[in-house]
N, CA, C and O atoms as CSV, one atom per row, in Angstrom:
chain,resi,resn,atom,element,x,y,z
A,1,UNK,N,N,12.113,7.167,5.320
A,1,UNK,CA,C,10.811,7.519,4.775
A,1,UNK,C,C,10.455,6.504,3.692
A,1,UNK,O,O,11.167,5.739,3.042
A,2,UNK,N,N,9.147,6.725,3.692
A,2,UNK,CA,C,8.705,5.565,2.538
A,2,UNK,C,C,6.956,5.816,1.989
A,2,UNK,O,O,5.941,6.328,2.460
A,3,UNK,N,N,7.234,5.330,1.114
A,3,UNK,CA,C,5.918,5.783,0.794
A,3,UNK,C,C,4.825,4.532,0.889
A,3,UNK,O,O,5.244,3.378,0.797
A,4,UNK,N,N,3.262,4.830,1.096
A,4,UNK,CA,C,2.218,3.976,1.587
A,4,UNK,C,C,0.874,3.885,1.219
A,4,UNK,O,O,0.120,4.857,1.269
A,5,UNK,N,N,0.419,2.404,0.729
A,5,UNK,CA,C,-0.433,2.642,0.015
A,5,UNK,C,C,-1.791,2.542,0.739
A,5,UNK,O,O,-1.886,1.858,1.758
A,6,UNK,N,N,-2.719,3.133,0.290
A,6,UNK,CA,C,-4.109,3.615,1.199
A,6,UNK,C,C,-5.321,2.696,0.387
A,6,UNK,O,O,-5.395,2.178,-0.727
A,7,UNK,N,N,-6.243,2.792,1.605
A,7,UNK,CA,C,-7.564,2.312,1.246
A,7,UNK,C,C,-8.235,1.968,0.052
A,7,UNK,O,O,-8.667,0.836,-0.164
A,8,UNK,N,N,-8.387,3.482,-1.192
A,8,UNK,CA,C,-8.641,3.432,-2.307
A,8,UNK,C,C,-7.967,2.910,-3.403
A,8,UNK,O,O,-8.196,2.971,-4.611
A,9,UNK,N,N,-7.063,2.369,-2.727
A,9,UNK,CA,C,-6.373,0.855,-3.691
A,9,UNK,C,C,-7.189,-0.779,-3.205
A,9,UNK,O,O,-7.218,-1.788,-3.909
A,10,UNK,N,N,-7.620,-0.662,-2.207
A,10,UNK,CA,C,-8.502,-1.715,-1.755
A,10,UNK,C,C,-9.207,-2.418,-2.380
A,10,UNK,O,O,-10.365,-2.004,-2.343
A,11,UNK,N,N,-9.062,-3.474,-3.067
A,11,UNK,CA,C,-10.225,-4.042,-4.731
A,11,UNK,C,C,-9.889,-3.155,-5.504
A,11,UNK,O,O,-10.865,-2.776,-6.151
A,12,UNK,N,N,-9.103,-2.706,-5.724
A,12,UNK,CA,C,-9.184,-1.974,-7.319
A,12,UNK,C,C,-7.625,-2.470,-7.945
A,12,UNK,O,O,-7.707,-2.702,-9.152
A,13,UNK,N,N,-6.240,-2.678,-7.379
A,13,UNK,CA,C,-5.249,-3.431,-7.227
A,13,UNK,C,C,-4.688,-3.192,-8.871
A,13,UNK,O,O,-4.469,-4.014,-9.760
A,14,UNK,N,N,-4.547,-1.467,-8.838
A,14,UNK,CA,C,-4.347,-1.012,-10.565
A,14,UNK,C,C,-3.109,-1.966,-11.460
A,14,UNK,O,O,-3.106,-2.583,-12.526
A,15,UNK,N,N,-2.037,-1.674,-10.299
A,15,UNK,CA,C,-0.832,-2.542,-10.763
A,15,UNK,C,C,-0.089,-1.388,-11.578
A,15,UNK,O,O,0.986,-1.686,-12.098
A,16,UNK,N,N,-0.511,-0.281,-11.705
A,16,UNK,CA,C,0.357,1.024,-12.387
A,16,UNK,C,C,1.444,1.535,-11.342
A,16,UNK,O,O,2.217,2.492,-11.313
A,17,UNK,N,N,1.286,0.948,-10.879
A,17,UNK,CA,C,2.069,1.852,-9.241
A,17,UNK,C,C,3.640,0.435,-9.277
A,17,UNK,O,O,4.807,0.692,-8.983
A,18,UNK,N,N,3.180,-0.720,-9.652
A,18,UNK,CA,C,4.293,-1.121,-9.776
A,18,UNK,C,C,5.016,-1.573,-11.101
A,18,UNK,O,O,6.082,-2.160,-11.286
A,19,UNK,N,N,4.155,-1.139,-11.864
A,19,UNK,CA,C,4.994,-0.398,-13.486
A,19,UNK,C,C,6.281,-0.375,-13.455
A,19,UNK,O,O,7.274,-1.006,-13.816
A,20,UNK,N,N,5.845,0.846,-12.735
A,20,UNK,CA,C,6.892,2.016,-13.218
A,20,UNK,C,C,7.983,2.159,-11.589
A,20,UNK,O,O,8.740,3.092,-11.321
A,21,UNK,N,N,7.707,0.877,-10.717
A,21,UNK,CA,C,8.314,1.030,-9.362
A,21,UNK,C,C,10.005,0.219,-9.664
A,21,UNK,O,O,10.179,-0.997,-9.742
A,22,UNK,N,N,11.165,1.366,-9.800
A,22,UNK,CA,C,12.752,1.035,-10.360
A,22,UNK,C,C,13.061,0.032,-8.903
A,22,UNK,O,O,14.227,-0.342,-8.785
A,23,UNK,N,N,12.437,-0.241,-8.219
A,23,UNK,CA,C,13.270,-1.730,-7.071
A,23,UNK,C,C,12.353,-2.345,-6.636
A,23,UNK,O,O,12.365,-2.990,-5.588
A,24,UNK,N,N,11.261,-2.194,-7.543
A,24,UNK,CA,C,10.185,-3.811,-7.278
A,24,UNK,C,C,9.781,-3.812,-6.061
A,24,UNK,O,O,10.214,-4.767,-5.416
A,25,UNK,N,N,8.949,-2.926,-5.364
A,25,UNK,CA,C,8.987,-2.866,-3.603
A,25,UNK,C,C,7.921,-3.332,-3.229
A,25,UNK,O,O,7.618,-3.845,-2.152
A,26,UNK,N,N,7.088,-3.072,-4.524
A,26,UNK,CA,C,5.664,-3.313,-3.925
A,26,UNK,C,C,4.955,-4.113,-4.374
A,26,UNK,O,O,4.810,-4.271,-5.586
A,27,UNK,N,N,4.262,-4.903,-3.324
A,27,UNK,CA,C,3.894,-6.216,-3.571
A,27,UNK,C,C,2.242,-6.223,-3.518
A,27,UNK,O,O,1.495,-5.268,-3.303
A,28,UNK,N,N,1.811,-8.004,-3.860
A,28,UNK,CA,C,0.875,-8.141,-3.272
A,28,UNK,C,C,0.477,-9.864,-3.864
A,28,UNK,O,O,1.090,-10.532,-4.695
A,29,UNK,N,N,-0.764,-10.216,-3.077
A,29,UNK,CA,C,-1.076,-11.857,-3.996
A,29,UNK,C,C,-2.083,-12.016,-4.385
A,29,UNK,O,O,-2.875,-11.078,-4.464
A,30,UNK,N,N,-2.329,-12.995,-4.680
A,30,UNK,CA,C,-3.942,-13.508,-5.239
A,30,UNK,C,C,-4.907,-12.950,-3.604
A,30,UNK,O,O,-5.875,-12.189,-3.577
A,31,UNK,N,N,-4.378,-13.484,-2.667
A,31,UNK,CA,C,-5.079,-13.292,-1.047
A,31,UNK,C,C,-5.524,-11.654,-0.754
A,31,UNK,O,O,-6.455,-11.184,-0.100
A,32,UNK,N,N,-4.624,-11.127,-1.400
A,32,UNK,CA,C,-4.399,-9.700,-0.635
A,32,UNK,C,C,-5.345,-8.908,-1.627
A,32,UNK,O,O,-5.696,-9.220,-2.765
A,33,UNK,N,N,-5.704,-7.630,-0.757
A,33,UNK,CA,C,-6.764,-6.955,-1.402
A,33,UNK,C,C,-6.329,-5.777,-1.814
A,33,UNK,O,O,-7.244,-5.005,-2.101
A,34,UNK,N,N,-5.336,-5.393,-1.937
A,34,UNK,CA,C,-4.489,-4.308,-2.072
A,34,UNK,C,C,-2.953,-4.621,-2.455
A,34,UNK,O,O,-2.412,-5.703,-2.228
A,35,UNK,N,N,-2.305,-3.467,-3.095
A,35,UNK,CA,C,-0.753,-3.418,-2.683
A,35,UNK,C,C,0.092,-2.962,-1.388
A,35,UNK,O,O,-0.318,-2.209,-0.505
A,36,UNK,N,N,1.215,-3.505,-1.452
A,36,UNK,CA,C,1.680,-2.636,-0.125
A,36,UNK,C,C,3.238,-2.300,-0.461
A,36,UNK,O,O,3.974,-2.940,-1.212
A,37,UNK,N,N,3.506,-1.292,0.184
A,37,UNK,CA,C,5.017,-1.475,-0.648
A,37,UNK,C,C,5.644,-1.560,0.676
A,37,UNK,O,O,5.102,-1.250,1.736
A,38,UNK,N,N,7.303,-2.182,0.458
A,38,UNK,CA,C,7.901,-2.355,1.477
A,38,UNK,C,C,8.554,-1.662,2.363
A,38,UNK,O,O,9.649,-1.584,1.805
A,39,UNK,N,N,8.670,-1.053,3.438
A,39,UNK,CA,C,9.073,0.179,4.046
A,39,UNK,C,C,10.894,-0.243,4.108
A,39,UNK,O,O,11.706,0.622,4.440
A,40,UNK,N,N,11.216,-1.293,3.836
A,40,UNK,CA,C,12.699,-1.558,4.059
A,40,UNK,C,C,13.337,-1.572,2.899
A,40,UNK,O,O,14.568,-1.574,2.906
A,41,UNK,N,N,12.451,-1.587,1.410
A,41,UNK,CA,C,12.995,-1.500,0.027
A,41,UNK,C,C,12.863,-0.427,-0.970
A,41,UNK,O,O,13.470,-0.100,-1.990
A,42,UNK,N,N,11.544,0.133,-0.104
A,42,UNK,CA,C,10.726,1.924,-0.943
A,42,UNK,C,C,12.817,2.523,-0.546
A,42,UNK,O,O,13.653,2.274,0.323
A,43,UNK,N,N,12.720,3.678,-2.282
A,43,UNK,CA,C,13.844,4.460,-1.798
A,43,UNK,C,C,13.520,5.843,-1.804
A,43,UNK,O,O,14.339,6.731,-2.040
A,44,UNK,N,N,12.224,6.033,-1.521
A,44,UNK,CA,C,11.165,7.149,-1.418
A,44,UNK,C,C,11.964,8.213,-2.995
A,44,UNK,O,O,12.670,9.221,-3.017
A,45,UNK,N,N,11.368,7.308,-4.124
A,45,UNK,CA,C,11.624,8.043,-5.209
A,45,UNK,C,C,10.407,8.685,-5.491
A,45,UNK,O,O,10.298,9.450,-6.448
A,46,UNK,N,N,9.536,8.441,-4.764
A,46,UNK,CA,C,8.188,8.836,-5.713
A,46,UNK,C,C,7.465,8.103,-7.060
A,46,UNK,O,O,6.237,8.024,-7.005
A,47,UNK,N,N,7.994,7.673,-8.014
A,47,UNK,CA,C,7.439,7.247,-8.951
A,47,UNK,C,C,6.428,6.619,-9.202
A,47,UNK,O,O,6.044,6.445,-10.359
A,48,UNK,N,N,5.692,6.075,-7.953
A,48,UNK,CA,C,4.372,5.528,-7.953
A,48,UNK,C,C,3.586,6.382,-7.589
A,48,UNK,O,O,2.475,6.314,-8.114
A,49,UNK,N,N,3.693,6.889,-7.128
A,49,UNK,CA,C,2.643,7.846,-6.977
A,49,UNK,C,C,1.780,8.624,-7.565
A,49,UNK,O,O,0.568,8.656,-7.351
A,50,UNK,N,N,2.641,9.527,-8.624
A,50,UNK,CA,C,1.840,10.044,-10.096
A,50,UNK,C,C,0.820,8.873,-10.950
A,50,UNK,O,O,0.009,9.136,-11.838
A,51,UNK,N,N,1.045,7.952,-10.556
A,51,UNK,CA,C,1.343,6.661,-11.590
A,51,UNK,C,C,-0.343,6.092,-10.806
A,51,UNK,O,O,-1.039,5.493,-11.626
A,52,UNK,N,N,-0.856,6.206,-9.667
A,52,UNK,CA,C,-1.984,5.505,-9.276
A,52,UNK,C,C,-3.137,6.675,-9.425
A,52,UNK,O,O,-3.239,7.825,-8.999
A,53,UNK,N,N,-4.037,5.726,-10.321
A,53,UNK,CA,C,-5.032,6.464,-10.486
A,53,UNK,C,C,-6.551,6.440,-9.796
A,53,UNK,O,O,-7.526,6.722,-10.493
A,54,UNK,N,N,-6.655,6.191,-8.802
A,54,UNK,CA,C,-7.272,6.820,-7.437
A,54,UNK,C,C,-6.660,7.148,-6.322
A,54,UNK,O,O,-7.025,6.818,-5.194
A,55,UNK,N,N,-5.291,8.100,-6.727
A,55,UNK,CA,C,-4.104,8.531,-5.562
A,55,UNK,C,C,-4.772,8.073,-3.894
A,55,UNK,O,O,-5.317,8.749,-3.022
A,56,UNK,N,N,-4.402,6.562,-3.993
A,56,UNK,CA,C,-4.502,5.931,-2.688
A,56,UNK,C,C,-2.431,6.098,-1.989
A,56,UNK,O,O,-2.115,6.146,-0.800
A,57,UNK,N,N,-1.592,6.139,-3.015
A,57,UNK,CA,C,-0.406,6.457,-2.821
A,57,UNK,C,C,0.305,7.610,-1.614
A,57,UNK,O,O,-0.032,8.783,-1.776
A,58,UNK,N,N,0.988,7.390,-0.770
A,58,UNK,CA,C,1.510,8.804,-0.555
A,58,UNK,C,C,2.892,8.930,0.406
A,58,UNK,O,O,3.207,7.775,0.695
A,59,UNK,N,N,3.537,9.581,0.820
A,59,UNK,CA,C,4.558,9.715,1.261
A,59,UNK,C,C,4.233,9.719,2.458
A,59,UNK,O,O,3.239,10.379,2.761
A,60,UNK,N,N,4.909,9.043,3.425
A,60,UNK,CA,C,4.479,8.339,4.741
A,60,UNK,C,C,4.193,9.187,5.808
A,60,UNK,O,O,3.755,8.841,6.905
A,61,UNK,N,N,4.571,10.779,5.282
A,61,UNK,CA,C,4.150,12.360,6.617
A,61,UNK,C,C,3.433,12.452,5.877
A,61,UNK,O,O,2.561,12.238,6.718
A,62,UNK,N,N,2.574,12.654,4.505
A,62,UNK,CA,C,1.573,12.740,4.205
A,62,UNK,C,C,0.437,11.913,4.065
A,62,UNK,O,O,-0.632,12.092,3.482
A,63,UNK,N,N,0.849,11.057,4.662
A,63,UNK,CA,C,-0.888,9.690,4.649
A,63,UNK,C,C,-1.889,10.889,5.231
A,63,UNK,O,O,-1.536,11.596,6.175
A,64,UNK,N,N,-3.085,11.032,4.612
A,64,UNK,CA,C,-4.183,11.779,5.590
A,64,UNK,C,C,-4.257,10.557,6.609
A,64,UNK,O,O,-3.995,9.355,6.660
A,65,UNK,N,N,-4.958,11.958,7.672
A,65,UNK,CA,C,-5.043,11.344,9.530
A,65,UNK,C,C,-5.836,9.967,9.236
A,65,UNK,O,O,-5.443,8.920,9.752
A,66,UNK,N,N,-6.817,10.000,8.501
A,66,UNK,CA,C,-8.262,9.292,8.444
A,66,UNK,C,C,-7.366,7.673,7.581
A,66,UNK,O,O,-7.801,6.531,7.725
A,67,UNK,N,N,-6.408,7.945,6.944
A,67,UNK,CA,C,-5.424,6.890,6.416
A,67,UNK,C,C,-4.482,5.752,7.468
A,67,UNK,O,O,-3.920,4.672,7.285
A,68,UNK,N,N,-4.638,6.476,8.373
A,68,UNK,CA,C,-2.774,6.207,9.186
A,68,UNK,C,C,-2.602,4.665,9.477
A,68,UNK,O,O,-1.607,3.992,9.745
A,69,UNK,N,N,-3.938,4.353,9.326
A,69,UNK,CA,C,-3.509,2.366,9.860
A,69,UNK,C,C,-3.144,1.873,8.541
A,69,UNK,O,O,-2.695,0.729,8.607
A,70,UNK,N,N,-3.185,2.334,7.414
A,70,UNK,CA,C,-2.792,1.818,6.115
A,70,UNK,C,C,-0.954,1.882,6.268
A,70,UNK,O,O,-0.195,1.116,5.675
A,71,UNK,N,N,-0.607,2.792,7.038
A,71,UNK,CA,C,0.966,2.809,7.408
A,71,UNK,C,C,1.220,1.385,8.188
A,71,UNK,O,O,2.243,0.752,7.927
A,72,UNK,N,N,0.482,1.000,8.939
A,72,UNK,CA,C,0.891,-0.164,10.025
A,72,UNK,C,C,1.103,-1.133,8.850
A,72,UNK,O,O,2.194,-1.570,8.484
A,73,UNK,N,N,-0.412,-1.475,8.170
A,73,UNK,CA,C,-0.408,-2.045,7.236
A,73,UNK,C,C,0.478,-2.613,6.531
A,73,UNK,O,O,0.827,-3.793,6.538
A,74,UNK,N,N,0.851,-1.728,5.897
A,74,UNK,CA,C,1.843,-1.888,4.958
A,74,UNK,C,C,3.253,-2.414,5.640
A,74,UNK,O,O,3.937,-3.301,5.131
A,75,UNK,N,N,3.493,-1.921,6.531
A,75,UNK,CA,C,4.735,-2.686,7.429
A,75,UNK,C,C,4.384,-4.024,7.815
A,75,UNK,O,O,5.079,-5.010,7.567
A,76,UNK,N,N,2.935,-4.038,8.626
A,76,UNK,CA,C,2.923,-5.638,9.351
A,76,UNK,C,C,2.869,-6.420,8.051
A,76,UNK,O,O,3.201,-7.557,8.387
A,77,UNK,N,N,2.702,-6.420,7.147
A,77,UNK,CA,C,2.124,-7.095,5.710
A,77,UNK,C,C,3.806,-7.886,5.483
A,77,UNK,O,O,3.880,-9.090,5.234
A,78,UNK,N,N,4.983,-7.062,5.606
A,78,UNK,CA,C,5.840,-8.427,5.548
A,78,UNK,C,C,6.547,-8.954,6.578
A,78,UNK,O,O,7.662,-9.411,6.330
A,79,UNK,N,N,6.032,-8.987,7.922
A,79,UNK,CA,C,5.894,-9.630,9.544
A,79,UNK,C,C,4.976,-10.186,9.149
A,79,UNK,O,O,5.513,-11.271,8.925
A,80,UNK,N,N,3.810,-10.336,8.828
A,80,UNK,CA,C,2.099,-10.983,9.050
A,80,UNK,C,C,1.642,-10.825,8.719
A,80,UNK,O,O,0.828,-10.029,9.187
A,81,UNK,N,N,1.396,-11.620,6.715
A,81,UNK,CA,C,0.558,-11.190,6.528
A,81,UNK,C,C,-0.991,-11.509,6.434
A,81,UNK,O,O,-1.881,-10.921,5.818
A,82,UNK,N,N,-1.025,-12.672,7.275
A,82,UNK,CA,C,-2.518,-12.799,8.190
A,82,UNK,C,C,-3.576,-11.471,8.496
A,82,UNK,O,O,-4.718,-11.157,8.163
A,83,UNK,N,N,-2.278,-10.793,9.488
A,83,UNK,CA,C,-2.445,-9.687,10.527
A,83,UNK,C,C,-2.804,-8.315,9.846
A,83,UNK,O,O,-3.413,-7.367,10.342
A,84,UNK,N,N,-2.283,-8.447,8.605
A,84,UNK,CA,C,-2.230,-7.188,7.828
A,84,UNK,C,C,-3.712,-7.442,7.439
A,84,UNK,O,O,-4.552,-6.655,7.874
A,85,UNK,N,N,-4.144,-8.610,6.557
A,85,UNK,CA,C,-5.027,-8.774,5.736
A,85,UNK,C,C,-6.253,-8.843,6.729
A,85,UNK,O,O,-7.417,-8.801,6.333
A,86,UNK,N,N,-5.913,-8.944,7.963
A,86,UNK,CA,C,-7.507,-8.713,9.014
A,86,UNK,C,C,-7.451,-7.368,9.074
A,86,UNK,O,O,-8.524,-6.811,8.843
A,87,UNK,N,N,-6.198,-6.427,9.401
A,87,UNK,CA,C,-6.571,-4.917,9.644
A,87,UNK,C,C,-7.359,-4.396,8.465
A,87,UNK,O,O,-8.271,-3.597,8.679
A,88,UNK,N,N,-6.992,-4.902,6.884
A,88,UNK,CA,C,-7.380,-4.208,5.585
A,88,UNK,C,C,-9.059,-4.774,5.669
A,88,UNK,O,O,-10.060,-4.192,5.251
A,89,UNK,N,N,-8.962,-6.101,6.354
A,89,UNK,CA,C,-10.750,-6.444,6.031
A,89,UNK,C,C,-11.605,-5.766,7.430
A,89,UNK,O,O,-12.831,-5.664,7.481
A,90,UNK,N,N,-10.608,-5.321,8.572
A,90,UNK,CA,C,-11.737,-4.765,9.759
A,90,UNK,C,C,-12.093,-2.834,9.060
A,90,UNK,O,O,-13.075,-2.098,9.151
A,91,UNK,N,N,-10.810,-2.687,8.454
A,91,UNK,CA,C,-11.015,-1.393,7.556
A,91,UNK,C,C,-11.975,-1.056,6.662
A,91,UNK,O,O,-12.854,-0.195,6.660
A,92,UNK,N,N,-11.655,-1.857,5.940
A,92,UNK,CA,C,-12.747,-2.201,4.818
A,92,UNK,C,C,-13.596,-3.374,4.308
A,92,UNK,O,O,-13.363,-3.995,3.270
A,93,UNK,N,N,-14.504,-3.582,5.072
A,93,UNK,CA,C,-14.629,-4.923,4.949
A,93,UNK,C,C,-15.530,-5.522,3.521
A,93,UNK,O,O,-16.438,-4.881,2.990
A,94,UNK,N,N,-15.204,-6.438,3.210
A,94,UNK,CA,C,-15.273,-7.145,1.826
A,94,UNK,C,C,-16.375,-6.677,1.538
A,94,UNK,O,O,-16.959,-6.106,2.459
A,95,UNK,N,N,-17.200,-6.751,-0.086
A,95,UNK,CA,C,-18.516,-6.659,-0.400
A,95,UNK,C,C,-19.199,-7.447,-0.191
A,95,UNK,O,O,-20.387,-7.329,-0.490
């Protein structure tokens, strides 16, 4: 299990979520429009989660339905992250 970050982190990129994150999981760059955390380094402690303040955060059986490609996301993001950053812009696309 792991936890996954959603849409309403999209341009807003608080950086509270990796505060307070004890194994550094979650990433992101100048390119990327969001965070993502890593599904092979999350140790599903929770601690980011309280911690983001437009709870885009969540535990990977709880992503709402209307969320669920933010799960792919976050996985293809360290396979591709080309691939990731087209799903986050066909999702949401830029202003």
């Amino acid at each position: 299990m792991t936890y996954v970050i959603t849409e309403t982190c999209v341009d807003l990129k608080d950086a509270s979520c990796v505060e307070v994150c004890p194994v550094n999981c979650i990433y992101s760059t100048d390119e990327d429009r969001i965070y993502l955390i890593s599904p092979d380094e999350c140790i599903d402690c929770g601690a980011c989660e309280p911690e983001c303040p437009v709870t885009a955060i969540f535990s990977e059986d709880a992503v709402p339905d209307d969320q669920s490609e933010y799960t792919k996301i976050n996985a293809l993001w360290f396979e591709d992250k080309d691939a990731a950053r087209e799903m986050v812009n066909a999702l949401k696309p830029p202003a």
